[in-house]
C-alpha positions as CSV (number, residue, x, y, z in Angstrom):
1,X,0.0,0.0,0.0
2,X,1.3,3.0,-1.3
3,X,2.2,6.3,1.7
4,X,-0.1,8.8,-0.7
5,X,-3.3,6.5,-0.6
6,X,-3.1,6.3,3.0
7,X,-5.8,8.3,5.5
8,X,-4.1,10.4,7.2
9,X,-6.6,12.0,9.4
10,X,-6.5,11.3,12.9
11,X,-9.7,10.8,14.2
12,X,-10.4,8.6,11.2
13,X,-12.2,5.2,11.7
14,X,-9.8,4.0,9.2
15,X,-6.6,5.2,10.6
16,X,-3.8,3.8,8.5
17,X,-6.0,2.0,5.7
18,X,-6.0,2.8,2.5
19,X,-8.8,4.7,1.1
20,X,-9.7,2.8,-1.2
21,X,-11.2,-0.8,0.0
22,X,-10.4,-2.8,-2.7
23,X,-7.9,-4.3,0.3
24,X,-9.2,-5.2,3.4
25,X,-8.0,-6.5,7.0
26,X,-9.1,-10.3,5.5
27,X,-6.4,-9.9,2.6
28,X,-3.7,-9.5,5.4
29,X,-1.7,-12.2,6.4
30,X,-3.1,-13.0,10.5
31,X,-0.2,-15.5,12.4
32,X,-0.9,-18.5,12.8
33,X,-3.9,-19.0,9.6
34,X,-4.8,-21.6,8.0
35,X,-2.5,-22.1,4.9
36,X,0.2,-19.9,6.3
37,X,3.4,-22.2,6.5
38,X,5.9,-20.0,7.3
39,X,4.1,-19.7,11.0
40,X,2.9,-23.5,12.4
41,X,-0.3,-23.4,14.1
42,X,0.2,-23.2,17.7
43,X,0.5,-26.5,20.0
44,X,-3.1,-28.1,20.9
45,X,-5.0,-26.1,18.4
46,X,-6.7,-27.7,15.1
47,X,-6.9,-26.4,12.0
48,X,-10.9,-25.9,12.5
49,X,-10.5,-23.9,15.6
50,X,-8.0,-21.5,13.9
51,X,-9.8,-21.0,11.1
52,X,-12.9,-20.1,13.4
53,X,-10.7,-17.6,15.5
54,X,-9.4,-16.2,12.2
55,X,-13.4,-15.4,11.2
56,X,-14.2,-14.4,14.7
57,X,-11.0,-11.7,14.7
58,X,-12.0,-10.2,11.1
59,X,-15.8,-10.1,12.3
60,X,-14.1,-8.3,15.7
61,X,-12.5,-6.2,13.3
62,X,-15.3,-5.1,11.3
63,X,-17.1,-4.3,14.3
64,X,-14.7,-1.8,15.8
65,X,-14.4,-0.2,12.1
66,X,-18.0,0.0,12.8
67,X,-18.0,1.7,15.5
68,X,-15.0,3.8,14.8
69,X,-17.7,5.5,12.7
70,X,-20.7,5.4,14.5
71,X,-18.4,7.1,17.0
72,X,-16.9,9.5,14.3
73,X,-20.6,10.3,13.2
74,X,-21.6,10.8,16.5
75,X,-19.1,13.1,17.8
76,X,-19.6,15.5,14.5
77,X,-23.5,15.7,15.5
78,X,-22.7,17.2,18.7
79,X,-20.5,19.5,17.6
80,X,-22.6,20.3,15.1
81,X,-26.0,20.5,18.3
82,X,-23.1,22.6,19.9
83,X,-22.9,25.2,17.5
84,X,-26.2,25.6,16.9
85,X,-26.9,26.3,20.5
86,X,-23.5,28.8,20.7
87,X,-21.7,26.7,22.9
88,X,-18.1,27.1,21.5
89,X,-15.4,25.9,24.1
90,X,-14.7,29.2,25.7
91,X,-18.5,29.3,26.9
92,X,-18.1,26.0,28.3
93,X,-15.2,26.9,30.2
94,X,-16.2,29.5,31.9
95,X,-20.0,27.6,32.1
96,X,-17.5,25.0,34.2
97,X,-15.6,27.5,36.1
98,X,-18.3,29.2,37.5
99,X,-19.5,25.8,38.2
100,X,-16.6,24.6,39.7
101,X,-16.6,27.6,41.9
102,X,-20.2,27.0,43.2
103,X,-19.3,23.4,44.2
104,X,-15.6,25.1,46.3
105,X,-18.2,27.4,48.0
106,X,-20.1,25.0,49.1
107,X,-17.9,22.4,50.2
108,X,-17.4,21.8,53.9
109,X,-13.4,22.9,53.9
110,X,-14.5,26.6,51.9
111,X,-17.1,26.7,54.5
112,X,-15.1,25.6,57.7
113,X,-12.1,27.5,56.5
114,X,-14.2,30.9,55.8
115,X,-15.5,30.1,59.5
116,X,-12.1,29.6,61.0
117,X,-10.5,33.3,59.1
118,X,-13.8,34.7,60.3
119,X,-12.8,33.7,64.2
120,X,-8.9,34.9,63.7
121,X,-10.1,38.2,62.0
122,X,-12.3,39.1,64.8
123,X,-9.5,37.8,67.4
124,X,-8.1,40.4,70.0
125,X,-4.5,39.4,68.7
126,X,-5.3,39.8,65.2
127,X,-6.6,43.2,66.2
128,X,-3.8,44.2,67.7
129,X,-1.6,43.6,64.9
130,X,-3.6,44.7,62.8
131,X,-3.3,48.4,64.8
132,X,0.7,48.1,65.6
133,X,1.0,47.4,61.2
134,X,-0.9,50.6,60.8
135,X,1.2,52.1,63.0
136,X,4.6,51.3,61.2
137,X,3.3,51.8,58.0
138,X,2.6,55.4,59.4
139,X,6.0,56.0,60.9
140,X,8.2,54.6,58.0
141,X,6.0,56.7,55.9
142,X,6.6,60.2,57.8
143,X,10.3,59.2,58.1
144,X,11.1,58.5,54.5
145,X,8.9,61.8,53.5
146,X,11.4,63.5,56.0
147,X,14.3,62.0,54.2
148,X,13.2,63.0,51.2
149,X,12.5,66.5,52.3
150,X,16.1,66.8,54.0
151,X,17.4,65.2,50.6
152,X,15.9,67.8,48.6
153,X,16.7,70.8,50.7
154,X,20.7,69.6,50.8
155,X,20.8,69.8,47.0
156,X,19.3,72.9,47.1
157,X,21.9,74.2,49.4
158,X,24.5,72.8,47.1
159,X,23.2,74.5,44.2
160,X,23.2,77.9,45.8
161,X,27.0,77.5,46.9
162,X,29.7,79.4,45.8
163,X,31.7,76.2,44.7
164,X,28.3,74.8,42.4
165,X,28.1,78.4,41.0
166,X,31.8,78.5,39.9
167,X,31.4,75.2,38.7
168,X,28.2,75.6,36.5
169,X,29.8,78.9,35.0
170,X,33.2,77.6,33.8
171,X,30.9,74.6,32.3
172,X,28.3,76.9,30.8
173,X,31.3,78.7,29.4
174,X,32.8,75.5,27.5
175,X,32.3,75.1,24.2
176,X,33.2,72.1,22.3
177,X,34.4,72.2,18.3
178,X,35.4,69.8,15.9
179,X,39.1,69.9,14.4
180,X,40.3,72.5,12.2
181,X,40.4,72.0,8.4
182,X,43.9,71.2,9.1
183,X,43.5,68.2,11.0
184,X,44.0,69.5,14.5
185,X,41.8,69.8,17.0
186,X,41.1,73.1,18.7
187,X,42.9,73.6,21.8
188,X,45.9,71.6,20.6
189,X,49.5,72.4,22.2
190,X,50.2,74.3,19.2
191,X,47.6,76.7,19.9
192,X,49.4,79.4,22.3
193,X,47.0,82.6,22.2
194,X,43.2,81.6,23.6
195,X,40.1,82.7,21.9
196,X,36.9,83.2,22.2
197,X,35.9,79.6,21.1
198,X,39.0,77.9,22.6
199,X,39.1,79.6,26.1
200,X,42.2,78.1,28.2
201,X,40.8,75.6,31.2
């Protein structure tokens, strides 16, 4: 049997059979046939009996090709009843989510445990840290907003000095140009008299 006439699909009944049934499953060679010399028949077994498991294994088979398609009919009709109800799979999952959440609710350790967080919630201790949490939070909060106040008020200071002036004037001053058309740069060591554009740092 030729690769190209095989069926390919694989949720086909006929898996692996050609498509065309001019060769069937009784054509095969079965171990241990009738007439098939190259494998004896197997010790205590007549020729009759074989040759009535042989029919009774291609009926076998012809009944599960059967049903491959009965099967393969079957499951297109409800995907067919499914569509025309608009039940694609993303309704169904959520359909068994919210399902599935219903039956958690419900159940005795959702209930028990929603009972037992209920107690510890309504607990003195719990309450208590509950209030010293809310306290820290509070604290760290004012302290950092210090920190950042004290942070910003330094670099203020800095930038009014003397020192940051002095140093944000001689770099507001500096000027940067590319080389001359003679191939130095500006600034070079044969440069000896400072201009306007090259100013000596």
């Amino acid at each position: 049997m030729d690769p190209a006439s095989q069926d390919i699909n694989l949720n086909s009944p006929n898996k692996g059979l050609g498509v065309d049934r001019s060769d069937s499953l009784s054509d095969v060679p079965v171990e241990g046939a009738v007439g098939n010399s190259a494998n004896p028949l197997p010790p205590g077994l007549t020729e009759e009996e074989a040759e009535e498991l042989h029919t009774e294994l291609t009926k076998v088979e012809e009944e599960i090709s059967t049903l491959r398609q009965v099967l393969s009919a079957k499951e297109r009709h409800a995907a067919e009843l499914r569509r025309k109800l608009g039940l694609n799979p993303l309704n169904e999952l959520r359909q068994n989510l919210t399902k599935s959440w219903q039956d958690v609710q419900t159940s005795n350790a959702y209930l028990s445990a929603s009972a037992t967080l209920d107690d510890i919630t309504q607990s003195e201790a719990y309450k208590k840290t509950q209030e010293t949490l809310s306290q820290a939070g509070q604290k760290t909060s004012a302290a950092l907003s210090t920190v950042g106040t004290a942070i910003s008020r330094r670099l203020g200071d800095m930038r009014n000095s003397a020192t940051f002036k002095s140093f944000e004037d001689k770099v507001g001053n500096l000027k940067v140009v590319g080389p001359k058309g003679n191939g130095e740069a500006v600034g070079s060591p044969t440069d000896t008299t400072p201009t306007q554009e090259n100013p000596p740092f």
